[in-house]
Backbone as CSV, one residue per row, in Angstrom:
resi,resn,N_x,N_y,N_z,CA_x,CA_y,CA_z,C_x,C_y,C_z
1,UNK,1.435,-13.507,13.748,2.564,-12.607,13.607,2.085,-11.169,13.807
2,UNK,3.112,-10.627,14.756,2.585,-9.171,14.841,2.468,-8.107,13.242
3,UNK,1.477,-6.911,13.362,1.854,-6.110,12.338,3.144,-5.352,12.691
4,UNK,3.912,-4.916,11.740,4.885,-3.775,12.201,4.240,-2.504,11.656
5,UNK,4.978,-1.229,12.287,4.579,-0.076,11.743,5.718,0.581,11.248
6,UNK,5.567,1.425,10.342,6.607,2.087,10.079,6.942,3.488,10.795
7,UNK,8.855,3.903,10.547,8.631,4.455,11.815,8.709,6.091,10.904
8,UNK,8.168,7.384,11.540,8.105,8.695,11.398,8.953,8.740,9.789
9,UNK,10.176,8.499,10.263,11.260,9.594,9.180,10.794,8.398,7.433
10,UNK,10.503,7.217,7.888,10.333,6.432,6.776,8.646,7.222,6.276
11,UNK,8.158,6.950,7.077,6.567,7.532,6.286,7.039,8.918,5.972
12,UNK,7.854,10.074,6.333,8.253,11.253,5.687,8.945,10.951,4.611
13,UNK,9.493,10.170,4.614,10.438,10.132,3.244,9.202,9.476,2.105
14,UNK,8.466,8.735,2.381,7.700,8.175,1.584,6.587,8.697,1.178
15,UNK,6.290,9.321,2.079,5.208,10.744,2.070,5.712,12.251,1.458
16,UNK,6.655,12.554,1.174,7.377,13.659,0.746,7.529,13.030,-1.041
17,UNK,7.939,12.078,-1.279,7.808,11.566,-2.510,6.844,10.928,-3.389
18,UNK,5.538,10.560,-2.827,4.558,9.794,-3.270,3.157,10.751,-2.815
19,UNK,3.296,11.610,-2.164,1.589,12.007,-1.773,1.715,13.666,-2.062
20,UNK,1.521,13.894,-3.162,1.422,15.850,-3.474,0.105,16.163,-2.762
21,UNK,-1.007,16.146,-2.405,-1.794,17.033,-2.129,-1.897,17.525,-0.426
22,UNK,-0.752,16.812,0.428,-0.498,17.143,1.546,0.816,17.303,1.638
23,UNK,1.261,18.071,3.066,2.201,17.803,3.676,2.888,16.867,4.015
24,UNK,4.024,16.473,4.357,4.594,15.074,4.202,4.515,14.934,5.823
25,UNK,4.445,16.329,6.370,3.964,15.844,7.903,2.425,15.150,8.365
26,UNK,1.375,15.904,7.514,-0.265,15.701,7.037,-0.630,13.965,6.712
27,UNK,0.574,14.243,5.602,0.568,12.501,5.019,1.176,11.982,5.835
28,UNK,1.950,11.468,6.808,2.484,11.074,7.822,1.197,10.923,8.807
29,UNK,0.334,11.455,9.255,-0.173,10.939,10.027,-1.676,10.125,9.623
30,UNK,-1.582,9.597,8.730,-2.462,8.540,7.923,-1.811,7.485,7.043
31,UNK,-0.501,6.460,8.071,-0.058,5.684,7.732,0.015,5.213,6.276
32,UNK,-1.404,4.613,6.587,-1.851,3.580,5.468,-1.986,3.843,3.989
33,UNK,-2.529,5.141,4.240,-2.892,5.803,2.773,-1.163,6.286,2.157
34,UNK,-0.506,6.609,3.004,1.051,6.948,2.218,1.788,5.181,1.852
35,UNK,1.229,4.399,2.851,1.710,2.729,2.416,1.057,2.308,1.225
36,UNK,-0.283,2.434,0.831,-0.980,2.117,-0.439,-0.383,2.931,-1.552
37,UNK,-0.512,4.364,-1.186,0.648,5.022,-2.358,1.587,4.127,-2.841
38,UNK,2.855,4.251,-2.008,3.740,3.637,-2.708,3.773,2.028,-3.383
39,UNK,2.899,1.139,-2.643,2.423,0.132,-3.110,1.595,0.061,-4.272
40,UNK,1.027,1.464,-4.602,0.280,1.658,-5.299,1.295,2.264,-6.863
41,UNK,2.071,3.043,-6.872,3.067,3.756,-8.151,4.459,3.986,-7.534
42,UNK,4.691,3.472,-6.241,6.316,3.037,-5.902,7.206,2.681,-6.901
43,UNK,8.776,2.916,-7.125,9.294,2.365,-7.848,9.737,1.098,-7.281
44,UNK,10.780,0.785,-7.683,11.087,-0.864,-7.351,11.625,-0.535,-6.672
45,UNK,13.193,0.307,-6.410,13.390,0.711,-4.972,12.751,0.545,-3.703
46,UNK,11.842,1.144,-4.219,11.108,2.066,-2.846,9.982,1.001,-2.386
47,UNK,9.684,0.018,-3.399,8.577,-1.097,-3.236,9.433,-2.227,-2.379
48,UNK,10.754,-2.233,-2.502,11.218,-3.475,-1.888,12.122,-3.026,-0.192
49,UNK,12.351,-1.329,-0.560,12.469,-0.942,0.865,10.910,-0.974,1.738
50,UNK,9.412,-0.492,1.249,8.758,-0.284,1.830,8.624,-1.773,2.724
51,UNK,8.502,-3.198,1.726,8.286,-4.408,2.180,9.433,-4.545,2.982
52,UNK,10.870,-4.426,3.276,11.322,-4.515,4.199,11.320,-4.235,5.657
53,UNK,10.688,-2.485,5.481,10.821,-1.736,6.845,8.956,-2.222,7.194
54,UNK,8.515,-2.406,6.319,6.534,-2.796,6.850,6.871,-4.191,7.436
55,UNK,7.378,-4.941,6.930,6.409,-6.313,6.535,5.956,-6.354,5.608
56,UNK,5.607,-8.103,5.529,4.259,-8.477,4.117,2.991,-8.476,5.131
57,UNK,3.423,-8.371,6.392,1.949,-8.937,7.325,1.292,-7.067,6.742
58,UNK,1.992,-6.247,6.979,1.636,-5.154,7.319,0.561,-4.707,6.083
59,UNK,1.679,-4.858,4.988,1.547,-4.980,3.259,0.004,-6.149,3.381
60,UNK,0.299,-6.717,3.556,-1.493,-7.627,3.465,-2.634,-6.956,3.816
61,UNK,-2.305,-6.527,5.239,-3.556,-5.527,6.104,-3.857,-4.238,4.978
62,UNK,-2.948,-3.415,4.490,-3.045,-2.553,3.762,-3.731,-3.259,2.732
63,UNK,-3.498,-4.228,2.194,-4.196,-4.274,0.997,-5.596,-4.945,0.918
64,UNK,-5.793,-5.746,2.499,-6.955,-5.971,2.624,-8.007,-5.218,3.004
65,UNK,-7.811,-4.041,3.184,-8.527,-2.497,3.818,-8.509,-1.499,3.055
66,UNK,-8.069,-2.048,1.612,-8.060,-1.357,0.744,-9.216,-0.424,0.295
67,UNK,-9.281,0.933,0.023,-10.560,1.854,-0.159,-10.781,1.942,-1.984
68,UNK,-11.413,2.023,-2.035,-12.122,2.291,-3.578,-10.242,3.782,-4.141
69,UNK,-10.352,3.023,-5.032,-9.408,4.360,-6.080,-7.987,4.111,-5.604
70,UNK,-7.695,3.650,-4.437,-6.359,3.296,-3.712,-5.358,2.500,-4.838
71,UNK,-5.716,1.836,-5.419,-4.449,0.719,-6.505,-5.594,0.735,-7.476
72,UNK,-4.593,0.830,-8.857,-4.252,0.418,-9.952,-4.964,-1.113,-10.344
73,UNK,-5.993,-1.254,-11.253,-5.785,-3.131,-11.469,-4.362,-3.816,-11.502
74,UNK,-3.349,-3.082,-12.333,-2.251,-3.678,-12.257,-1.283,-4.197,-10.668
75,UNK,-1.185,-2.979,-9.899,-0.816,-2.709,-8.672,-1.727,-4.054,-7.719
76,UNK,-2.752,-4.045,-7.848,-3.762,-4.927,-7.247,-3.675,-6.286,-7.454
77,UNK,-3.267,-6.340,-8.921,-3.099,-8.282,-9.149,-1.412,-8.226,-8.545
78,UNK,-0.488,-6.861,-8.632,0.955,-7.465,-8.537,0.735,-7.576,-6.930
79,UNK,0.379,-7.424,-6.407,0.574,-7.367,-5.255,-0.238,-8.163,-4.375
80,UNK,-1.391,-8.968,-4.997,-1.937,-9.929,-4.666,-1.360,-11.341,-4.910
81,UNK,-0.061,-11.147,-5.693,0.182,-12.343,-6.507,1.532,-12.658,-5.390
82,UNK,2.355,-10.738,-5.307,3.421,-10.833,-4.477,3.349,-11.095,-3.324
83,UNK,2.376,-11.092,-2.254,2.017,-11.506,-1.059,1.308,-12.933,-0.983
84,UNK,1.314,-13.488,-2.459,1.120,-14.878,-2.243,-0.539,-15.059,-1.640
85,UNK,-1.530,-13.742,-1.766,-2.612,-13.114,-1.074,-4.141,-14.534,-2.157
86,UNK,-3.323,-15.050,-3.799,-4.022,-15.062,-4.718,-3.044,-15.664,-5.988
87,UNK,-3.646,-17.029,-6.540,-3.056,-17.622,-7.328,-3.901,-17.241,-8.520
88,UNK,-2.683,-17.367,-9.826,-3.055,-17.331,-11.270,-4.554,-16.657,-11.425
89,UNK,-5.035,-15.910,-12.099,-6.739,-16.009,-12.189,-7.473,-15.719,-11.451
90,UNK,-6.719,-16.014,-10.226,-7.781,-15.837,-8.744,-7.779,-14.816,-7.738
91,UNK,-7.789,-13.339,-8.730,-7.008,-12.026,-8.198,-8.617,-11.650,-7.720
92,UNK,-9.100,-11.298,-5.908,-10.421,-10.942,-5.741,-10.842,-9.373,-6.544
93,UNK,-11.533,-9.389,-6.518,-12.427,-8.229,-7.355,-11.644,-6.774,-6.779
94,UNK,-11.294,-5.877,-6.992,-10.715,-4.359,-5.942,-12.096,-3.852,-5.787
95,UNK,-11.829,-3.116,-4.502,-12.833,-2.313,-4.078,-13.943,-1.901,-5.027
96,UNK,-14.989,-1.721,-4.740,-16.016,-0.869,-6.233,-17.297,-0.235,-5.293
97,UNK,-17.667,0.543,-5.879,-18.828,0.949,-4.751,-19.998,0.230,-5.515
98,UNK,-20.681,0.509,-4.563,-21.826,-0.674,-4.740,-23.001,0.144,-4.479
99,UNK,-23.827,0.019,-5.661,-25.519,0.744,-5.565,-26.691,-0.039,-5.240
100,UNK,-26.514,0.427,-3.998,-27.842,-0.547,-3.480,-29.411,-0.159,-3.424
């Protein structure tokens, strides 16, 4: 299944409400990081419009490319559980940096 992308005025609207330390034009052009936002402290609204206008394919990729600090443990099991990504218990570890 293809990914979808989301289009301009949706990542502005989602980027204007979820990302303060940029521009919503700034945040707009780093997709992913304004998609983990809201996936990340979205309300329910805005969590069940984002999965509409993305995809879950899209919503998966995001969460499998996930960067260190991006989600919440909570955000991380709901959304591993909601993409069906991870059963009961079997939520993979989130990002962590690693000292080698």
């Amino acid at each position: 299944m293809a990914v979808r992308k989301l289009d301009r005025d949706s990542l502005s609207f989602f980027a204007k409400k979820y990302v303060w330390r940029k521009s919503e034009e700034e945040a707009a052009e780093q997709p992913e990081r304004v998609i983990a936002q809201v996936m990340n402290i979205g309300d329910f609204d805005d969590v069940q419009a984002l999965e509409m206008l993305a995809g879950t394919e899209l919503l998966k990729k995001i969460l499998n490319e996930a960067e260190i600090g991006q989600f919440s443990p909570r955000s991380w099991s709901y959304w591993h559980y909601r993409l069906d990504l991870a059963a009961v218990d079997e939520v993979p570890a989130m990002p962590a940096r690693r000292l080698d």
